[in-house]
TORKEKOL-687512 format. One line per field, with one value per residue (C-alpha): y, x, z; residue number from 1. Coordinates in steps of 0.02 Angstrom, whole numbers, plus 50000, padded with zeros to 5 digits. Layout:
REM TORKEKOL-687512
north Y,...
east X,...
up Z,...
k NUM,...
This chain:
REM TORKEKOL-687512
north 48998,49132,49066,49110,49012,48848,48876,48892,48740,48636,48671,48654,48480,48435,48492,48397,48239,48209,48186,47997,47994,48070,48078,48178,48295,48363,48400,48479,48609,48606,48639,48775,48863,48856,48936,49066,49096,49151,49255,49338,49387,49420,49542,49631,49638,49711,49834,49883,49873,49847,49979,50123,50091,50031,50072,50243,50323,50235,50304,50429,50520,50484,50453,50345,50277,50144,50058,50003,49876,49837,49781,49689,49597,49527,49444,49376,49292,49229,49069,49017,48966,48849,48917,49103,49055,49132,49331,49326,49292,49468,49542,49368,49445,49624,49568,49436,49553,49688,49575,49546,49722,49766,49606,49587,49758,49719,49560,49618,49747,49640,49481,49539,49725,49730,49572,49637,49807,49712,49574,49738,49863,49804,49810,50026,50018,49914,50067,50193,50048,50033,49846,49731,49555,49475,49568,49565,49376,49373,49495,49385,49229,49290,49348,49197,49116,49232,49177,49006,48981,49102,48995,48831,48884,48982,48826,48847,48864,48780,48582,48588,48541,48743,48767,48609,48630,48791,48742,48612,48751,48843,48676,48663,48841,48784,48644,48748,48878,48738,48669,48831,48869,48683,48707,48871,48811,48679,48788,48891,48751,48697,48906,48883,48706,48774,48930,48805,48677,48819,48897,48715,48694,48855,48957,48795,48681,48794,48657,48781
east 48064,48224,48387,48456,48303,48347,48533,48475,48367,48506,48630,48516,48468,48642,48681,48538,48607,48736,48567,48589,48791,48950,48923,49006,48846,48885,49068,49019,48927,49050,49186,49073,49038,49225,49281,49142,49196,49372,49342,49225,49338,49479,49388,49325,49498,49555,49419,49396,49573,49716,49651,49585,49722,49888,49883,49785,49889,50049,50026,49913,49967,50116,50107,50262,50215,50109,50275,50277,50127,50159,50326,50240,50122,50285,50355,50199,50208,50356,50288,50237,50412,50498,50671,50619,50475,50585,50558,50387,50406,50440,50267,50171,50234,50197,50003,49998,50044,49927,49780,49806,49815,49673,49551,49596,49515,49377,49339,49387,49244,49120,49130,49176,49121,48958,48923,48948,48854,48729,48732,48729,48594,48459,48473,48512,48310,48254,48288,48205,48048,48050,48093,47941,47929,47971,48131,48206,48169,48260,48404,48425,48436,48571,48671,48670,48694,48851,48929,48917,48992,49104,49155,49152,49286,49375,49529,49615,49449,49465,49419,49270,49081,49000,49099,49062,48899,48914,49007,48880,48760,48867,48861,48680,48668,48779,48692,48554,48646,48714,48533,48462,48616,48590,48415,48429,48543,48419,48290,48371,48453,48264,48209,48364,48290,48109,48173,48268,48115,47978,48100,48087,47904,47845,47973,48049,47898,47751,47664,47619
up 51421,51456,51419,51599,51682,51571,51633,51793,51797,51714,51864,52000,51945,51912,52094,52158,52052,52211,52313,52212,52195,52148,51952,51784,51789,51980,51953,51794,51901,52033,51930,51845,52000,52065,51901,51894,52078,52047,51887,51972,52110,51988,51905,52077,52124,51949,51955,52120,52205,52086,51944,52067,52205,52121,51916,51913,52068,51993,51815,51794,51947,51972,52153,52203,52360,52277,52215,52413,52392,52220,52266,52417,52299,52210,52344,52393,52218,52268,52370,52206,52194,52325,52325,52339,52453,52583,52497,52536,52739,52781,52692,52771,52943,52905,52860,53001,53128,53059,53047,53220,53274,53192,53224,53434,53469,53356,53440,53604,53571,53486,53569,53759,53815,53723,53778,53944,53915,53835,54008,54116,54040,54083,54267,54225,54214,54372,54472,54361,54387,54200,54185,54186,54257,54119,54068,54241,54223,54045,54130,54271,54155,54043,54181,54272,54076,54055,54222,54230,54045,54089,54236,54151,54015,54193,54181,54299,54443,54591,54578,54700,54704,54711,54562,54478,54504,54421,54274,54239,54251,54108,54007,54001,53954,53791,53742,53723,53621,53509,53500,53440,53316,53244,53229,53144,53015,52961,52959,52840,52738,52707,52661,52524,52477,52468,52369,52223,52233,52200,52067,51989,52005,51968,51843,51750,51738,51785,51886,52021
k 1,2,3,4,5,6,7,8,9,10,11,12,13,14,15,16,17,18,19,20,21,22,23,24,25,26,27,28,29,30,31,32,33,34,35,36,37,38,39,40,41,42,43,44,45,46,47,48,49,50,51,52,53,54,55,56,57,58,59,60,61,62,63,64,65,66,67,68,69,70,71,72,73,74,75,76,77,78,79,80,81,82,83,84,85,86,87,88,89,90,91,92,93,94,95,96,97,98,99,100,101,102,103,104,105,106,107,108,109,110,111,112,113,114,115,116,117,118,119,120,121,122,123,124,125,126,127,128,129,130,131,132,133,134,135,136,137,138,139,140,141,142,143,144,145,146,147,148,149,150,151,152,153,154,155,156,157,158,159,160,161,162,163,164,165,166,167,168,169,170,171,172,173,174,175,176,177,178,179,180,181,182,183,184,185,186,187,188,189,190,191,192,193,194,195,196,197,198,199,200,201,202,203,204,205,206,207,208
């Protein structure tokens, strides 16, 4: 038996071991995994970002502009340290506001016009007579989906029944989506839980 499969084994049981209760042999594998975690992402950001980006420009080029985010980084370290917490304010706002700038026309994009195109295309092929029962049936359902959820999270509608009525509409259409996303987490919760068991059964203990 490989070394790396015995590892393996031995922290998949261990994680399992909660399955019973909180005991030494979990956080042992917890604490494992945290630690591996961070190194992992220390060196990435070593050898990926700070040594390509920041040291070889700095030093080996001599490029001087790269004293900007280095000096950046520093105060950032700074909220490490109550008292001169308050150095590190005007960098959090610089990369607040330009996460912000650069994620609200992503999501605008991604979450609101291609839903729309993606609401609205279909019905570019019902005149063409390329659309078959079936899809205008699917086009017409997601449409009347996207407007009545739409509507219900519309606050400040008017308080009357057509609209109620509506908005209920919109609700059902959610409890369905949150059925479906529940039911595909499980689902693949129990792939993962299949993968470790036949890892178990097959690699560690050849059974099967």
């Amino acid at each position: 038996m490989e070394v790396g499969t015995l590892v393996a084994a031995i922290a998949t049981l261990a994680i399992f071991s909660f399955l019973y209760r909180d005991n030494p042999f979990y956080r042992l594998a917890e604490h494992i995994l945290i630690g591996l975690s961070v190194g992992f992402t220390l060196v990435l950001l070593w050898t990926s970002v700070l040594t390509p980006k920041m040291f070889i420009p700095l030093f080996s080029k001599g490029n001087l502009w790269t004293l900007i985010p280095f000096c950046m980084s520093i105060l950032m370290l700074m909220r490490l340290r109550g008292a001169w917490s308050k150095f590190s304010k005007p960098v959090m706002a610089l990369i607040i506001g330009a996460g912000a700038g650069l994620s609200i026309p992503a999501r605008l994009d991604a979450r609101i016009l291609k839903q729309l195109a993606a609401t609205i295309d279909p019905f570019s092929a019902m005149g063409l007579g390329q659309l078959s029962g079936v899809e205008l049936f699917n086009a017409i359902l997601g449409l009347i989906a996207v407007i009545t959820v739409m509507v219900y999270f519309f606050y400040t509608r008017p308080d009357n029944k057509p609209v109620r009525a509506i908005s209920q509409t919109g609700i059902y259409f959610l409890m369905i989506f949150f059925g479906a996303t529940f039911g595909y987490t499980v689902t693949s919760r129990l792939t993962l839980l299949i993968g470790r068991m036949e890892f178990l059964l097959s690699d560690f203990l050849h059974i099967i």
